[in-house]
N, C-alpha and C positions, 0 to 999 in steps of 0.2 A: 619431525612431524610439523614442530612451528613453524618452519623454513619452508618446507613443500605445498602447505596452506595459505603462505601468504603468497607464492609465486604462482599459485595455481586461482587465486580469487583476484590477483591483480590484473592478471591476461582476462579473467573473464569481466571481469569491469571494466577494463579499457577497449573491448570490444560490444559491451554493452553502450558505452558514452559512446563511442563512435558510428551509432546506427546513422540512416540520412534523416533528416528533420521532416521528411515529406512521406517518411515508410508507411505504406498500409499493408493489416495485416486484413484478408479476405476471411470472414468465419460468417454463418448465419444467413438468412434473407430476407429480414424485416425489417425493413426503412420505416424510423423514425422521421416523425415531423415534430419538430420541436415549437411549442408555442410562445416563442420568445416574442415581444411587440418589435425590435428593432434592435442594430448593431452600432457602434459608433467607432468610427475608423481609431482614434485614438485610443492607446494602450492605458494611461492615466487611472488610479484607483476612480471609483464611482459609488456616490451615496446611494443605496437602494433604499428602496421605499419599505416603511415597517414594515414586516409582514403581518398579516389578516389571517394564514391559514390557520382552520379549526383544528385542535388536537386530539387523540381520542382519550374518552374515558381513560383514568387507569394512567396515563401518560404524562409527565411532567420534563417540558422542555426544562433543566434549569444546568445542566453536564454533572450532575452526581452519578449517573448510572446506578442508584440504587432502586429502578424498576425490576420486576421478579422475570421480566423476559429477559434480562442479560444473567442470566444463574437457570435458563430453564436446560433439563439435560440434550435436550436437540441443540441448542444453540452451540454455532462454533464461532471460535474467534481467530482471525490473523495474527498472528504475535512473529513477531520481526524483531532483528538488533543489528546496530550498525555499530562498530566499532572507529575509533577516530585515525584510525589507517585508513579508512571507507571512503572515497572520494567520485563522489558522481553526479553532477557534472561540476560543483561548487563545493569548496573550504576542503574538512578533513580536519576539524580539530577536537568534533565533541563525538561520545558515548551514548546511543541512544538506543533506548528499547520504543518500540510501537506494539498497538494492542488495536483492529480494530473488528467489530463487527458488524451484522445489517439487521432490519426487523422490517418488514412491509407494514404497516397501519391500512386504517380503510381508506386512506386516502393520500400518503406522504410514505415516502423510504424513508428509516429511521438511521441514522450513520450515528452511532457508537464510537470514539477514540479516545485513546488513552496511552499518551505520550511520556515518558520520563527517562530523562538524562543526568548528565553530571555538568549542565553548562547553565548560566543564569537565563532565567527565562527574560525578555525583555519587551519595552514596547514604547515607541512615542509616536504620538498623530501625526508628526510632521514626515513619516515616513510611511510609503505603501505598504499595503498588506506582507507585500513577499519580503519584504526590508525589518519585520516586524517578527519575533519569535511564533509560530505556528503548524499550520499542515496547509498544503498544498493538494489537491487532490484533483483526479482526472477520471473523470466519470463518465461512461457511457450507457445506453439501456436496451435493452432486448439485441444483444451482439449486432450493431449495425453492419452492414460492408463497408461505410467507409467513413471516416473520422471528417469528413466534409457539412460542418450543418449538422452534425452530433455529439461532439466531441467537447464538455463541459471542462476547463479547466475555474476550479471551485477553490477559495482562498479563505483560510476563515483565521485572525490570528488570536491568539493570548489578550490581546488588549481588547478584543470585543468586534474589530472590524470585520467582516466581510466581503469579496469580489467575487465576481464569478464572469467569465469570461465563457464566449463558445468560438470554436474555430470556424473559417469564412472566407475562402478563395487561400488559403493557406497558411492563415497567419491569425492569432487570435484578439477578437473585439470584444468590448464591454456590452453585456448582456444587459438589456434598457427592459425592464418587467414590470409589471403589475406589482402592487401589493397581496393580492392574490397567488400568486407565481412565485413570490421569493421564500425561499427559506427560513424558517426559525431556528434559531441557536440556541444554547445556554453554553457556559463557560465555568470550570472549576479548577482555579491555583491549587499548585501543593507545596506543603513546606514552607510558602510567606508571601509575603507581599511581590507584585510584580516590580521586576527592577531590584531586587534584593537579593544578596546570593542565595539566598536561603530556598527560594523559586527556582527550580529546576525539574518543573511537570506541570502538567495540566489535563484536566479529561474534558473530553465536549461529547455533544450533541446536537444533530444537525436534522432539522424535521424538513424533508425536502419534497412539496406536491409534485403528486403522480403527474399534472398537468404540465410543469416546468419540461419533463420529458416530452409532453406532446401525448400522455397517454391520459385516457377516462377511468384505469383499473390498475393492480399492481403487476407490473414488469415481468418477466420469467426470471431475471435476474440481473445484477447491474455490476460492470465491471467497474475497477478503483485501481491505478498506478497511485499509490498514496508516496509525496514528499514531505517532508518534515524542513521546516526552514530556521534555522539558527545564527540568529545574529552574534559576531564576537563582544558585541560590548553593549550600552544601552546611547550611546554617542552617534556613531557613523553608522555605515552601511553595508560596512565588511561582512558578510555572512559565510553559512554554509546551506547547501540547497540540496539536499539528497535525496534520491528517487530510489526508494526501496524494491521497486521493478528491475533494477539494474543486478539484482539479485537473481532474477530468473527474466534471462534477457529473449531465450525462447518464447514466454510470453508477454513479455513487455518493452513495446519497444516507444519509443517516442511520440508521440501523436496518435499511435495508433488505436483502432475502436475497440480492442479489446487489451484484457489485462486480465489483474485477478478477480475470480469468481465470484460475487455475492449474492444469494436469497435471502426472503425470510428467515431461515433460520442463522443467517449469518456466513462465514466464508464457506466457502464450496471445495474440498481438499480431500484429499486420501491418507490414509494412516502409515504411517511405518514401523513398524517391528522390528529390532534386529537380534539377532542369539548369535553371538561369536565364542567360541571355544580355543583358548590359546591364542589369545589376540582381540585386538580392540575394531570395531566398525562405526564410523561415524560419518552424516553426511556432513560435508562440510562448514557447516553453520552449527550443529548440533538441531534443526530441528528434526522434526519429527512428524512433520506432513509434506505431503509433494501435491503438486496440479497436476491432472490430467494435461498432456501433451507437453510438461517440463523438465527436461532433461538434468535429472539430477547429482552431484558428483561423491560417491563416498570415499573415506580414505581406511584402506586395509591395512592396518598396522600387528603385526603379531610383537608378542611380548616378551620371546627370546627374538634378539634379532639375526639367531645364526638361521631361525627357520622359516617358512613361509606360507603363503594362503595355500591350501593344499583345495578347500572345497569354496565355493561363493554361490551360493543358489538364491535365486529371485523367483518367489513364486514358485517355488520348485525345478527351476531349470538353471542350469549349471552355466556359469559365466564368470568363472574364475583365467580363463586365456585372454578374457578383456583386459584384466588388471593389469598397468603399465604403473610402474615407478612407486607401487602402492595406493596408483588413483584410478576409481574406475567410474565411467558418466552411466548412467541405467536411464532410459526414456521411463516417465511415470505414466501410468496406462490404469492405475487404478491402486488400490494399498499394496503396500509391499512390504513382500515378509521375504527378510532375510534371513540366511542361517550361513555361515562361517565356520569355517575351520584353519587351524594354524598347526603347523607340524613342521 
């Protein structure tokens, strides 16, 4: 089972790393205008100016998420784990669970994350944001067509810094904004001090005006490629840079304007069920939501191994001649209820 998992997640990862750096994926037809003041051809981190945005009643930027909208029963959350076999497109050496969700306020997207691994969190100034323990994240809004003049690559790390970049003839520039327009943050260590082993988490919060998007109202919903960036040490600049997208490469691919799902109420997913009888069903990560339009892979294991799947129903239709080698891909089209049989 161990064996088949990891030859089956490897091919789908190195064909996830290998999309073209230029891919667009066509979904929607609501061009954003984004109200950014200006681009500056160089890559270089960039001091943004404090942010000014108003928060609402009720809301405390400070990253504890102990506001009662992350616990309310609508709310969903993305929960992801990347294991230090996981290598996409950088390192491969740390354990990491992510956790993120959304909230629209009257006037700002609320971004929710909650990061923890088994590697020291780290941080020095003398290093950019991506060089720095954090998230990386790739944000777009109201599904644009095309990642041209949309396409947010958002940098916020452990030590407090933020960047935010947006893509522009191909390639991405440092976003030059108002105090108005920039984001507010808060940041919460776990476990100890930064730079000490003992740090190995953190949760934030990221209050981002509906304006930054180019919009006067909140969004219909905003897609997130979220990476996690982990430096090997708190010295140099060895890291690991992983795009939790590379995980469901049908929906995510490189630059592209869309990704995973977020509203108000947080990620946007379908549920899975499974009932197997004489035998085990698992998708191949163990979780337990899929995205509309992501082809996801289970693996069919029965529990005597002289026998095998005899039934596989999705939804009630029968799709057990799919099953090769004990692996079967099902397109996600909405929740899915499985039921199994082994015989």
């Amino acid at each position: 089972m161990k064996k088949t998992m990891k030859k089956v997640l490897s091919v789908a990862l190195a064909g996830a790393c290998a999309l073209p750096v230029f891919a667009l994926a066509a979904c929607g037809d609501t061009k954003t205008d984004y109200r950014v003041i200006g681009t500056d051809e160089a890559y270089e981190y960039t001091v943004l100016p404090k942010s000014t945005v108003k928060v609402d009643d009720g809301i405390v930027i400070d990253g504890k998420l102990d506001e009662s909208i992350y616990t309310r029963k609508v709310q969903r959350w993305y929960r992801a784990s990347k294991t230090d076999g996981d290598v996409c497109p950088e390192g491969g050496f740390a354990n990491i669970d992510i956790a993120v969700t959304t909230y629209f306020a009257s006037n700002a997207v609320l971004i929710a994350v909650d990061v923890t691994g088994d590697w020291i969190v780290t941080y020095q100034p003398t290093r950019i944001t991506t060089q720095n323990s954090g998230i990386e994240f790739y944000v777009t809004a109201n599904t644009p067509l095309s990642s041209e003049g949309t396409l947010f690559e958002m940098d916020l790390c452990a030590g407090g810094d933020q960047s935010i970049k947006i893509l522009r003839s191909g390639r991405f520039h440092k976003a030059l904004m108002s105090a108005d327009l920039t984001p507010l943050y808060g940041i919460q260590l776990k476990g100890g001090a930064i730079n000490t082993p003992e740090c190995t988490g953190y949760t934030m919060e990221w209050y981002i005006p509906f304006s930054m998007f180019g919009l006067d109202e909140a969004p219909e919903r905003i897609d997130i490629n979220p990476y996690v960036m982990t430096p090997r040490n708190a010295k140099d600049t060895d890291r690991e840079w992983y795009g939790f997208g590379a995980q469901s490469p049908a929906l995510c691919g490189w630059v592209t304007p869309t990704a995973y799902p977020f509203n108000s109420r947080g990620f946007v997913c379908n549920q899975i069920t499974i009932e197997a009888t004489g035998g085990e069903v698992m998708q191949e990560r163990g979780y337990d939501w899929c995205v509309t339009g992501d082809n996801i892979v289970f693996y069919a294991d029965p529990d005597d191994p002289t026998t095998s799947c005899t039934s596989f129903r999705v939804n009630g239709e029968e799709l057990k001649d799919k099953i090769r080698n004990g692996v079967i891909t099902v397109k996600c089209e909405g929740d899915m209820d499985i039921v199994a049989q082994f015989a």
